[in-house]
N, C-alpha and C positions, 0 to 999 in steps of 0.2 A: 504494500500500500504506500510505503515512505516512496517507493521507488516512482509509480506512479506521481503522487504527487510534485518532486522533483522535475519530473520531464512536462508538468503542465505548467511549469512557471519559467520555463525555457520556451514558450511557444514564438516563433519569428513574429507572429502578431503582433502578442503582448508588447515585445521588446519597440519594435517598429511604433505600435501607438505610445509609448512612455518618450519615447524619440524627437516624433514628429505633433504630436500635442503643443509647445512650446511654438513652432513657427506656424502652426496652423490658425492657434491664437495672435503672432506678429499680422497675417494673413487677414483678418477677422478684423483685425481694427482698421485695416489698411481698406479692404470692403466695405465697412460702413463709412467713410469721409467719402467716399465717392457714389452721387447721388444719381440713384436708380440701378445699383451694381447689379442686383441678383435677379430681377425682373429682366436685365439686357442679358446677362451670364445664360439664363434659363432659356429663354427663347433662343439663344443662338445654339443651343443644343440638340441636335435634330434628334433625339429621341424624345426628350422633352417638348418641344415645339408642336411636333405629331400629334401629341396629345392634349397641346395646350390651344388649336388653331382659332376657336370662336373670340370672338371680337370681346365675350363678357371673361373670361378667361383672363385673356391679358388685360382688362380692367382689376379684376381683383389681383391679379401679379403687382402691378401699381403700388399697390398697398406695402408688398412686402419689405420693409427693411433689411432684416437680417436672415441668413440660415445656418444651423449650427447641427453638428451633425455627434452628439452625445454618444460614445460607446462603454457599456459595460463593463470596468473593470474586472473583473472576473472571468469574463466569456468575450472578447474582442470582436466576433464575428457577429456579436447580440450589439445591435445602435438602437440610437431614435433619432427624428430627423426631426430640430425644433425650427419650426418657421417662426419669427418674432415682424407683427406687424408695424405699422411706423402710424402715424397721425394720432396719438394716445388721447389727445384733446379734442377731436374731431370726429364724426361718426364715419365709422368701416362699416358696410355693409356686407362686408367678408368676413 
């Protein structure tokens, strides 16, 4: 069981998000001073874009400020994808 355990805390994952966490976040603040980042980022992603084609779509994109992508300590391949909206004083309809 010791043994086990040992080789779960060697996962390239792990090591790779403890890593890259620190410039992701340099990254993140760099994305939010530039205005409309992830609504232009997303749409220029043609798998995203596919999905996203309707005119009310990229209205609620609008909205989006920030996206941050939370992974699980524990289990690395376990995220959550936090969308954080922007206009906090003004009504979202999204």
């Amino acid at each position: 069981m010791k043994l086990l355990a040992t080789q779960t805390d060697d996962l390239p994952e792990r090591q790779a998000m403890q890593k890259l966490t620190p410039v992701y976040e340099k990254r993140r603040a760099v994305a939010k001073s530039i205005d409309k980042f992830w609504p232009v980022a997303l749409m220029n992603n043609g798998g995203f874009s596919f999905h996203a084609q309707h005119n009310i779509d990229q209205i609620a994109l609008s909205y989006l400020e920030d996206l941050w992508i939370a992974r699980d300590p524990k289990e690395p391949r376990c995220y959550t994808i936090e969308f954080v909206r922007c206009c906090i004083w003004t009504s979202n309809p999204y």
